[in-house]
C-alpha positions as CSV (number, residue, x, y, z in Angstrom):
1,X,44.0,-12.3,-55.1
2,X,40.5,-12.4,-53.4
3,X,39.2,-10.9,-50.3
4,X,35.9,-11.9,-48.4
5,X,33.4,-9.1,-47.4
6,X,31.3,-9.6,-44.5
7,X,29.1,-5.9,-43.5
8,X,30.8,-4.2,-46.4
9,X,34.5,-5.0,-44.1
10,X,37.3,-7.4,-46.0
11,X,37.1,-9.9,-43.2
12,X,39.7,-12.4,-45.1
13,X,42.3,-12.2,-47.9
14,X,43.3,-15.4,-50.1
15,X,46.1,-15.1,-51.8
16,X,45.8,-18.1,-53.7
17,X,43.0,-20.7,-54.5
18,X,42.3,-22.8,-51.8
19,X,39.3,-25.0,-50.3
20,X,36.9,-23.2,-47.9
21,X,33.9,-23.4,-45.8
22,X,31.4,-20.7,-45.9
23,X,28.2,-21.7,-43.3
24,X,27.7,-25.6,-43.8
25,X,28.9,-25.6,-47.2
26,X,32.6,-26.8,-48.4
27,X,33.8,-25.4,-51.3
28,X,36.9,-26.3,-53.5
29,X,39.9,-24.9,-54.6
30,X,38.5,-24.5,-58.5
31,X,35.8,-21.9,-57.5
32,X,38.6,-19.5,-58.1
33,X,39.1,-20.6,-61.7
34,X,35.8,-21.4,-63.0
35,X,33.3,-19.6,-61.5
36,X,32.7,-16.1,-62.8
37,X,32.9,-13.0,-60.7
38,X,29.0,-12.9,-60.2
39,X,29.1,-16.5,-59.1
40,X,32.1,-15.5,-56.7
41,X,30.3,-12.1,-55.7
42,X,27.2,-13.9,-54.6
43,X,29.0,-16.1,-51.9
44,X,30.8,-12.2,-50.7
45,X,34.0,-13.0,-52.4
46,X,35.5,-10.1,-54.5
47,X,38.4,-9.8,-56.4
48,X,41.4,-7.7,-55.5
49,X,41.9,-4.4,-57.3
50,X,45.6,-3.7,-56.6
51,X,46.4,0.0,-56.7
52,X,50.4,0.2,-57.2
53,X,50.1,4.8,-57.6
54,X,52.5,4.4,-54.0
55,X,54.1,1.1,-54.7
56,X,58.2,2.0,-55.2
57,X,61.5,0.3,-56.0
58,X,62.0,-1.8,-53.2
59,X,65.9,-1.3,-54.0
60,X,65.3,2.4,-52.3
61,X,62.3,2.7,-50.5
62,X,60.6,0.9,-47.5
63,X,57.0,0.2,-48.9
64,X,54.3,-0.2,-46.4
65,X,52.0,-3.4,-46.4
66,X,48.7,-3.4,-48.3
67,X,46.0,-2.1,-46.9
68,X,41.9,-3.3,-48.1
69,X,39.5,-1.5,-48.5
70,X,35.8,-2.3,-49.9
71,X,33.4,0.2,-51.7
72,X,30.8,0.3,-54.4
73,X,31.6,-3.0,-55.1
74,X,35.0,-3.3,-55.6
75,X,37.6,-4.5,-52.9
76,X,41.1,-2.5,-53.5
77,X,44.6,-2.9,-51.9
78,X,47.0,0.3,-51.7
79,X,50.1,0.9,-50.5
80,X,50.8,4.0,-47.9
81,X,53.6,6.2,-48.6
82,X,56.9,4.5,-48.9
83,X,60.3,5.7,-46.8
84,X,63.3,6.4,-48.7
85,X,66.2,4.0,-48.0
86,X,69.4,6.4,-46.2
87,X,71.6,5.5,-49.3
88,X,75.5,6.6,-48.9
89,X,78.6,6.3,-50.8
90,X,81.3,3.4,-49.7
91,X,84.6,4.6,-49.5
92,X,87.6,2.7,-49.8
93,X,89.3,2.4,-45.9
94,X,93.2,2.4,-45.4
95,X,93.2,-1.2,-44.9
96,X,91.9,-1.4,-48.7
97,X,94.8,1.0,-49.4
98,X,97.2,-1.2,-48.1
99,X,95.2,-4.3,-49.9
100,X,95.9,-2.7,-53.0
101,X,92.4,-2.4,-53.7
102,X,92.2,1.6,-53.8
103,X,93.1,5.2,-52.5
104,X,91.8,5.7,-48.7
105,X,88.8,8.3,-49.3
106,X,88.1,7.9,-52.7
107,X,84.4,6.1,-53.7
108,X,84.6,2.3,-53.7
109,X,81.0,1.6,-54.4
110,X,78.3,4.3,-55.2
């Protein structure tokens, strides 16, 4: 990933290589791949730093989108503090009683 910085602000994020136009110039896809990071630097394109310290199990938390930031140099994305998913035992209902499928109130699924 690769973020443009305009007044030391990300003013664009690419998440992939792809053509672009900077002033009257047009530039291809490949700049991505084979032009090295002072090459890159020197048309204000940085590379991602991905900080993943808040980043959690998406199984139980809610994360929070990236946020970009640029300083000394470096353009990083964090995360913000994730939200814990309400998680709560299942338990089997009387219909499933009847179904054969387990004791009403006892845990189906934890």
């Amino acid at each position: 990933m690769w973020a443009r910085v305009e007044s030391d602000t990300v003013t664009k994020i690419y998440t992939r290589p792809k053509a672009l136009s900077i002033g009257d110039v047009n530039y291809p896809a490949n700049i991505f791949s084979i032009w090295t990071s002072a090459e890159l630097e020197a048309l204000k394109i940085y590379e991602v730093v991905v900080d993943d310290t808040n980043f959690k199990n998406q199984e139980y938390y809610i994360n929070t989108n990236q946020t970009f930031a640029f300083a000394s140099g470096t353009v990083t994305a964090t995360y913000g503090t994730a939200t814990a998913i309400a998680i709560a035992d299942t338990l089997f209902t009387a219909q499933d009683e009847t179904d054969g499928l387990g004791t009403e109130g006892e845990v189906a699924t934890r």
